[in-house]
C-alpha positions as CSV (number, residue, x, y, z in Angstrom):
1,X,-12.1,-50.1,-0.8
2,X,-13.3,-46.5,-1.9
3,X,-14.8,-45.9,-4.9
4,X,-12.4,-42.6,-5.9
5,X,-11.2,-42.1,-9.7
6,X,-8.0,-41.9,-9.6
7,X,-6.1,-38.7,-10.6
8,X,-5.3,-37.8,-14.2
9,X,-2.0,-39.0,-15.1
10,X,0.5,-38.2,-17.9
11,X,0.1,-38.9,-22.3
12,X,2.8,-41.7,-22.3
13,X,6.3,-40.7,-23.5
14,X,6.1,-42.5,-26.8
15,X,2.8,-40.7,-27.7
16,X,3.9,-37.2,-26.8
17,X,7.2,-37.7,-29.0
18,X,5.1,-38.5,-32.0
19,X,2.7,-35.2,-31.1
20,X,5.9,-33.3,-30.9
21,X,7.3,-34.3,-34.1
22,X,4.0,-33.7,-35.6
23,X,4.1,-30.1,-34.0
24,X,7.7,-29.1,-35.5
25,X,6.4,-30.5,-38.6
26,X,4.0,-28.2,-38.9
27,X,5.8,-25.7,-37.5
28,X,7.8,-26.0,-39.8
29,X,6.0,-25.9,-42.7
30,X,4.5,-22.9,-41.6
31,X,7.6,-21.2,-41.5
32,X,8.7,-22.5,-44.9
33,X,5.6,-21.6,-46.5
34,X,6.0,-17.7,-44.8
35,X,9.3,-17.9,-46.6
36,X,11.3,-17.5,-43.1
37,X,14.2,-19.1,-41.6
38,X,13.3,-22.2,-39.6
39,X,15.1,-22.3,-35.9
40,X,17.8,-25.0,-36.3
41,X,17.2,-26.2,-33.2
42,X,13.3,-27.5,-34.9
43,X,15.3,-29.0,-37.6
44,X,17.4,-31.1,-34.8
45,X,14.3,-32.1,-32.7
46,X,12.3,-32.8,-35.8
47,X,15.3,-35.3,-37.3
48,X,16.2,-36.9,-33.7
49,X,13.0,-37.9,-33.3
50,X,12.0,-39.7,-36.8
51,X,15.2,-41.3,-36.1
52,X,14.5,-42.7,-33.0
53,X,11.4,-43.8,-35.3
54,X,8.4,-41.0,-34.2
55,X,7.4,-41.5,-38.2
56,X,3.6,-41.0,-39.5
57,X,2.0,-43.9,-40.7
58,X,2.3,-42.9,-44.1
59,X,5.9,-42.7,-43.9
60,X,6.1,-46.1,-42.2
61,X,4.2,-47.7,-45.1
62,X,5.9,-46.1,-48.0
63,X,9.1,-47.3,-46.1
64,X,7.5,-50.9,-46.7
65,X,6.2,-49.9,-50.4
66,X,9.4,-48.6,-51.6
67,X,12.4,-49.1,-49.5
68,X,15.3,-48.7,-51.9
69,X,14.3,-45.0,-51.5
70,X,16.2,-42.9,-48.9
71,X,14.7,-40.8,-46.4
């Protein structure tokens, strides 16, 4: 048996959702706090993925803390 690394794979699928949520987050933001018009199609992606549950931590646990709240 060789003794070769193997190739670099791929970030698994569940972990480069959550980084893309976290990039139109902040994308986001930034265009909010520029005072321009956020592309819709950010606002879709953004939504479709914290409902498929790509959530921060944060908003997991205050889910847990206070879940008569609404998202």
């Amino acid at each position: 048996m060789s003794n070769h690394l193997l190739p670099k794979g791929i970030i698994p699928e569940r972990i480069h959702h959550f980084s893309r949520k976290e990039d139109l987050k902040e994308a986001i933001i930034r265009y909010l706090n520029a005072e321009l018009q956020v592309p819709e199609q950010w606002i879709e992606e953004h939504n479709r993925l914290v409902n498929q549950g790509y959530i921060s931590l944060e908003a997991s646990e205050l889910r847990k803390k206070y879940p008569h709240v609404s998202q």
